[in-house]
C-alpha positions in Angstrom: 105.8 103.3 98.4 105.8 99.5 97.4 106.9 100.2 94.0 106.8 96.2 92.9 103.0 96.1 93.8 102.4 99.6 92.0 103.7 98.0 88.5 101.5 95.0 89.2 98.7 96.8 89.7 99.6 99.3 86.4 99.0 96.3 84.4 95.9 95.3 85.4 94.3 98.9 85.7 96.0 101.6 83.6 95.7 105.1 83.7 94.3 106.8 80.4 96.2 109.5 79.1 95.8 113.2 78.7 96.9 114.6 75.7 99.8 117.1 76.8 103.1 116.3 77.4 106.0 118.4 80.0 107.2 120.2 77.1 103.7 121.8 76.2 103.5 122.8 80.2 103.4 126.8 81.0 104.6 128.4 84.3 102.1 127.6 87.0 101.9 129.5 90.1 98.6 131.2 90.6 96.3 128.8 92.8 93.4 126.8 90.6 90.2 125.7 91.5 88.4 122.7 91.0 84.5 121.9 91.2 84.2 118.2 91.7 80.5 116.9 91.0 78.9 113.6 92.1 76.7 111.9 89.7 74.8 108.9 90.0 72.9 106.9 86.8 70.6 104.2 86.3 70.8 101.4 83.9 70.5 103.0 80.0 71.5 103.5 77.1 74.2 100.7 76.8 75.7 101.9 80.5 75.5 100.3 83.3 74.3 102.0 86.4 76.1 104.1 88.6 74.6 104.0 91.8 75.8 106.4 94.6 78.9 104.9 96.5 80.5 106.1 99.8 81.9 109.2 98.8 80.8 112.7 100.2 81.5 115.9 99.1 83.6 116.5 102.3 86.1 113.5 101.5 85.9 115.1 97.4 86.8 118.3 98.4 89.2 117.4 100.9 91.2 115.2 98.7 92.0 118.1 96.1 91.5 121.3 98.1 93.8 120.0 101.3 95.8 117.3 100.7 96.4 117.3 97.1 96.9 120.9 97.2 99.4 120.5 100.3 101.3 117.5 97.8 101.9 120.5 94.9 102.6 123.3 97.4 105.4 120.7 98.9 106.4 119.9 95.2 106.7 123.1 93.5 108.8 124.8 97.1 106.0 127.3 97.3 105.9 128.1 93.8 102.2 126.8 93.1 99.4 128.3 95.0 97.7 124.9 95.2 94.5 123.9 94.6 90.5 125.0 96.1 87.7 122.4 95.6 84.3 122.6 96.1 81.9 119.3 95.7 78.3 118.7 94.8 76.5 116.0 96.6 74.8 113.0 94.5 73.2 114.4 91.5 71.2 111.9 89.7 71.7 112.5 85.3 70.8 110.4 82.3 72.7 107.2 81.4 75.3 108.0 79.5 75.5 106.8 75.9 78.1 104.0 76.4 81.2 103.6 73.5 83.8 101.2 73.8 86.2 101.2 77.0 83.8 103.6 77.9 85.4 106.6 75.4 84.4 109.9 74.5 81.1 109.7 73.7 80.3 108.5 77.1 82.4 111.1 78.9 80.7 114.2 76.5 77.3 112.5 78.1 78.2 112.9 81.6 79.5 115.9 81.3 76.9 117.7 79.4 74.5 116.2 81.8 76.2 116.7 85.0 77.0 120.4 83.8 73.3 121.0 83.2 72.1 119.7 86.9 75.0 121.4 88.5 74.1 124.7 86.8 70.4 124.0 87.5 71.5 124.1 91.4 73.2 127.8 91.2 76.9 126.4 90.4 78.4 128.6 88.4 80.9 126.7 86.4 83.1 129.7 84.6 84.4 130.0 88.1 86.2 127.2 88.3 89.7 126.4 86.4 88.9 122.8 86.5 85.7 120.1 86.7 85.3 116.7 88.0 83.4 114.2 87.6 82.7 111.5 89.6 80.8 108.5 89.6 81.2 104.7 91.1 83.1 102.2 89.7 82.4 100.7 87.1 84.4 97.7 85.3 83.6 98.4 81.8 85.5 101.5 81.8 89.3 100.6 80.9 90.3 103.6 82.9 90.5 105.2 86.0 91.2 108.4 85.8 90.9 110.4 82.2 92.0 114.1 81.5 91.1 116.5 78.5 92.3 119.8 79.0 91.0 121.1 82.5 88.2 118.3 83.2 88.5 115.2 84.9 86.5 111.3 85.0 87.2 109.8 87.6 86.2 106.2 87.4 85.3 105.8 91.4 88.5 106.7 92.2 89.1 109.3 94.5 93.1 109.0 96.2 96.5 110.3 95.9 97.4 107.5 93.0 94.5 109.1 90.8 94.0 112.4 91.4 97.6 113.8 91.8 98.1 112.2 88.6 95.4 113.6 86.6 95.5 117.3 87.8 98.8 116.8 86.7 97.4 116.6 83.5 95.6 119.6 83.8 98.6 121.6 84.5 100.0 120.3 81.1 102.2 117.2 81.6 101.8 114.2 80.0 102.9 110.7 81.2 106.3 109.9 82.7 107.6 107.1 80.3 110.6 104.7 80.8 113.1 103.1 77.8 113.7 99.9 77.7 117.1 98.7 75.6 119.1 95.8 74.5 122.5 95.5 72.7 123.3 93.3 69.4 123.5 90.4 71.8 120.3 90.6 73.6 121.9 92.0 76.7 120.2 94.7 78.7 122.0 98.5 78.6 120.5 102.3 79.3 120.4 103.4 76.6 120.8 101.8 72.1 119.4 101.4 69.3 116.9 99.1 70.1 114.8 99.6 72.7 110.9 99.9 74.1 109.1 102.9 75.5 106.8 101.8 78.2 103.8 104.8 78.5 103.9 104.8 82.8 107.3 103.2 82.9 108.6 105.9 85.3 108.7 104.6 88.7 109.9 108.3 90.5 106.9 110.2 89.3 103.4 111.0 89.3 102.7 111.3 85.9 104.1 107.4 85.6 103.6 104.3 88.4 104.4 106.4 91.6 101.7 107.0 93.9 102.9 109.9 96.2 106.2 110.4 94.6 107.6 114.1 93.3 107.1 115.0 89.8 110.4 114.5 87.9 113.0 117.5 87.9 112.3 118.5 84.0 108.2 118.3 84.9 108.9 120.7 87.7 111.3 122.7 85.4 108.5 122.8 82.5 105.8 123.9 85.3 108.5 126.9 86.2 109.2 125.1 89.4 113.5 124.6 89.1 114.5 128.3 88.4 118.1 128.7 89.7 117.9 124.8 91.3 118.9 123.4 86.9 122.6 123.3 85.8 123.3 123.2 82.6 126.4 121.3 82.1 129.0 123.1 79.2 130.1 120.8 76.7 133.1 120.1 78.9 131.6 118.8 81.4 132.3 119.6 85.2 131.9 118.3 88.6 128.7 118.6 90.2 126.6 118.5 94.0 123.1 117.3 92.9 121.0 118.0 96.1 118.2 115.5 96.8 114.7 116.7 94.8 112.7 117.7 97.5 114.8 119.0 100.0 113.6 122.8 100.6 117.3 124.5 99.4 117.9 126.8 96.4 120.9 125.0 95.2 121.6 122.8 92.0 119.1 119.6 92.4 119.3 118.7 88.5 121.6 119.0 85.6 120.4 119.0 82.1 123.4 118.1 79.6 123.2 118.6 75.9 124.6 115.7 73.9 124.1 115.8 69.9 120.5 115.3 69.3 119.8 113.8 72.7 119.3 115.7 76.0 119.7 114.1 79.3 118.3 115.3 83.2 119.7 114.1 86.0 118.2 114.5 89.8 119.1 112.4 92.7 116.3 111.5 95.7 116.0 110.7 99.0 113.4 109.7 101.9 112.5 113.4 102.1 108.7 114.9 102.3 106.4 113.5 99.6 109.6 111.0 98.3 109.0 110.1 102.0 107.9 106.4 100.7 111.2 105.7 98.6 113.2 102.7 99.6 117.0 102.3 99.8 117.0 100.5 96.5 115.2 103.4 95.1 117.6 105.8 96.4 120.9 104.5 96.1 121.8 106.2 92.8 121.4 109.1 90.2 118.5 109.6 88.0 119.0 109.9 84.3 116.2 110.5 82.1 116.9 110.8 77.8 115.0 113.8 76.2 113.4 112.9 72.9 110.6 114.3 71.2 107.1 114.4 73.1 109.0 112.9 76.2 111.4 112.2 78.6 112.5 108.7 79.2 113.7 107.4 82.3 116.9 104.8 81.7 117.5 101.8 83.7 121.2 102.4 84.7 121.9 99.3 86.5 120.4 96.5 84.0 121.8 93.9 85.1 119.7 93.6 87.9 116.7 91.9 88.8 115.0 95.0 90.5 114.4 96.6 87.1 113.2 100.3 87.7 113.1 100.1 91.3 117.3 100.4 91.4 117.7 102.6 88.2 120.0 105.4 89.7 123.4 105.1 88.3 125.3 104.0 91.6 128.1 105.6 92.9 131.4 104.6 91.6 129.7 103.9 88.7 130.2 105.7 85.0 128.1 105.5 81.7 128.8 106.8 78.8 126.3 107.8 76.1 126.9 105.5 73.3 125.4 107.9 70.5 127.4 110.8 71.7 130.4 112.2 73.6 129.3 112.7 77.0 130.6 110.2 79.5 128.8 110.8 83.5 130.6 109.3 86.3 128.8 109.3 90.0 131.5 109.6 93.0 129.8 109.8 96.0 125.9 109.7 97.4 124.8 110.2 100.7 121.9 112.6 102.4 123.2 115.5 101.8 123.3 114.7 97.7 125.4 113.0 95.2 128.7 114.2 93.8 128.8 114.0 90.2 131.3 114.4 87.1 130.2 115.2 83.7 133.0 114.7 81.0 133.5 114.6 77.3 134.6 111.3 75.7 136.3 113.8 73.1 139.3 115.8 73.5 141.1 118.9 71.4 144.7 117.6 70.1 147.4 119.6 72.1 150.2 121.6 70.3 153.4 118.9 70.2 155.8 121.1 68.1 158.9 121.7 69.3 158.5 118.7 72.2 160.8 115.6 71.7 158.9 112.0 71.1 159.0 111.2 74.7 157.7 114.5 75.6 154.8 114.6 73.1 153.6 111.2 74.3 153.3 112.1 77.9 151.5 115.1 76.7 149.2 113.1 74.8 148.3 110.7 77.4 147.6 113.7 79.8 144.8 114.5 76.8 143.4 110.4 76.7 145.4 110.8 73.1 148.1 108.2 71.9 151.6 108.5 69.4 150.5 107.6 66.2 153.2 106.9 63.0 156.3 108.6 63.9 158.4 109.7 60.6 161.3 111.6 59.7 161.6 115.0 57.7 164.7 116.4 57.3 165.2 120.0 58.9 168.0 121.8 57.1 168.2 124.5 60.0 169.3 121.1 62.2 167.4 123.3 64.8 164.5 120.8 65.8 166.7 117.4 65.4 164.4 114.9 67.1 161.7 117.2 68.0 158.0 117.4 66.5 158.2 119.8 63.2 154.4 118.9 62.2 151.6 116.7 63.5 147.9 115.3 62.0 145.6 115.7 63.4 147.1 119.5 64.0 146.5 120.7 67.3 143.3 122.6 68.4 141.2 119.9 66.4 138.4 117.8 68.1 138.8 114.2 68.3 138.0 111.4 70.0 139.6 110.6 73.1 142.3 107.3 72.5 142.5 108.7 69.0 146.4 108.7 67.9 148.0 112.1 66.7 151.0 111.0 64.0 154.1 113.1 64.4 156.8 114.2 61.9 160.5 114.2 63.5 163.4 116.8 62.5 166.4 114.4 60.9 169.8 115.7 60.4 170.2 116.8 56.8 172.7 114.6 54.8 174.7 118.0 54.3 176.6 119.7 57.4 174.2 121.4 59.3 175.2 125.1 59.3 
């Protein structure tokens, strides 16, 4: 997969998009069917013609009913039943009434046309979950692919890049979207306040600028896909074994951590079975994607680089922290087998200093990423805790941030004779 040459070519022909999103998607796992029909046009009402190209049902059908169906088996583990086509040959319907970019008044024409001649042949669409339609290319139409609800244009495109993508759309995902951020200063970081969502941004999916690529863990997890294979990491934090995406294995292969308002998915990859195209550069780190609402945003974790998407796994020995939350994600190790990874809380719950001396309750507050605040005096007439905490502020069990100082109140002799 040549990711570099797949944004270039995103700019100059862009998917459209359909009009769900992963969070609207429903368990999928019976097998769907799709009737793809061929339809050819002459020159009319404001369209162009649309003569027959080289496409034949047999290449049609094969493309969804084998090997895009063999793509979603791989993807979902077995959890999908895949996908049946059947294809019309060339059937020849009115010009459709053309609208700008080729929009929805032309795409109602075809399809009420080409649903008439198909029907007029014995195809009885109600048995089909999805329908295509295909024609040749043509360059007014600022699309290649579009998807409402179960039906499909396909602007004389008929391959993996295309139609993976918009049966995806079917199944009720929308696009895979990256964020874009810079600091006060103009520098590049994973994730602030300012920042750009770029609609097919998301270089390790499908549903964004990969060709062949797996869906994204939470796509997969929204389709019912990840059951038992989705940690979610406790407000704590813990240490983690992400296994690569698309290895065949039951265990953990994404962890979804709840920060505040935001919600983060990790997944780590490898060169393994439809991922088979990833490069080293692609690979070499941990996924994070940002939950907001109506997507999931994958986050450039190495910005400093000149690769941009291509490297945006957080590498190990690398950690981030979120900087509009508490959760801080350090990767230790990656390597075939998966990546080892460490989910922590930048915050911390004061510890219970009474009774320890001052050089006591600082090592015990270090141990907690805490520090010794104001230290004063209070006189203790028992004269049982001379130089040892009596009180504390924050008091322990409270939640505070870690480096925060806890100020501690010191026994003194009383100016009487102890008793």
């Amino acid at each position: 997969m040549n990711l570099k040459a797949m944004a270039v070519a995103a700019t100059v022909m862009a998917l459209v998009a359909g009009l769900t999103t992963a969070a609207n998607a429903a368990t999928v796992t019976s097998a769907r069917s799709a009737l793809v029909i061929l339809v050819t046009w002459g020159a009319g009402n404001g369209s162009p013609a649309a003569p027959p190209d080289t496409m034949t049902p047999a290449t049609a059908a094969g493309q969804i009913g084998d090997a895009d169906s063999v793509w979603y088996q791989s993807v979902s583990q077995g959890e999908f039943g895949g996908w049946s086509a059947t294809a019309t040959g060339w059937l020849t319907i009115a010009p459709p009434v053309m609208d700008p970019g080729c929009g929805n008044t032309f795409r109602a024409s075809i399809q009420a046309s080409a649903n008439a001649a198909a029907q007029a042949l014995g195809y009885d669409l109600a048995r089909f979950t999805s329908v295509v339609y295909y024609f040749s290319f043509l360059w007014p139409c600022a699309w290649d692919g579009h998807t409402y609800a179960t039906n499909i244009w396909l602007n004389g495109r008929m391959d993996y890049r295309v139609t993976l993508h918009e049966l995806g759309h079917t199944l009720g995902l929308g696009h895979a979207k990256s964020i874009t951020c810079w600091d006060p200063f103009g520098n590049r970081v994973p994730l602030a306040g300012y920042c750009n969502v770029y609609e097919y941004g998301d270089w390790y999916s499908v549903m964004g600028l990969a060709s062949e690529g797996s869906l994204a863990a939470h796509e997969k997890a929204a389709l019912g896909w990840m059951a038992g294979r989705v940690a979610d990491v406790p407000r704590w934090g813990g240490t983690y074994t992400i296994e690569p995406l698309e290895i065949g294995s039951p265990a953990i292969q994404a962890l979804r951590i709840v920060d505040g308002t935001d919600t983060f998915w990790l997944e780590y990859r490898q060169p393994i079975g439809v991922d088979r195209g990833l490069t080293a550069a692609n690979t070499a780190g941990v996924l994070i994607r940002v939950q907001r609402p109506g997507a999931t945003l994958l986050m450039d974790m190495t910005p400093a680089s000149n690769l941009g998407f291509a490297d945006a796994g957080l590498p190990a020995g690398a950690t981030w922290t979120n900087p509009g939350g508490e959760v801080r994600i350090t990767v230790h190790a990656t390597g075939g087998a998966g990546a080892l990874v460490t989910v922590a809380s930048t915050r911390t719950l004061v510890p219970d200093l009474r009774g320890l001396s001052l050089a006591g309750a600082r090592q015990v507050l270090a141990a907690s990423s805490l520090a010794v605040g104001s230290v004063t005096g209070v006189v203790d007439n028992t004269c049982n805790n001379i130089g040892l905490v009596m009180s504390q502020s924050p008091v322990a069990g409270t939640e505070v941030a870690q480096g925060s100082a806890v100020n501690l109140r010191l026994g003194q002799m009383p100016k009487t004779a102890c008793p």
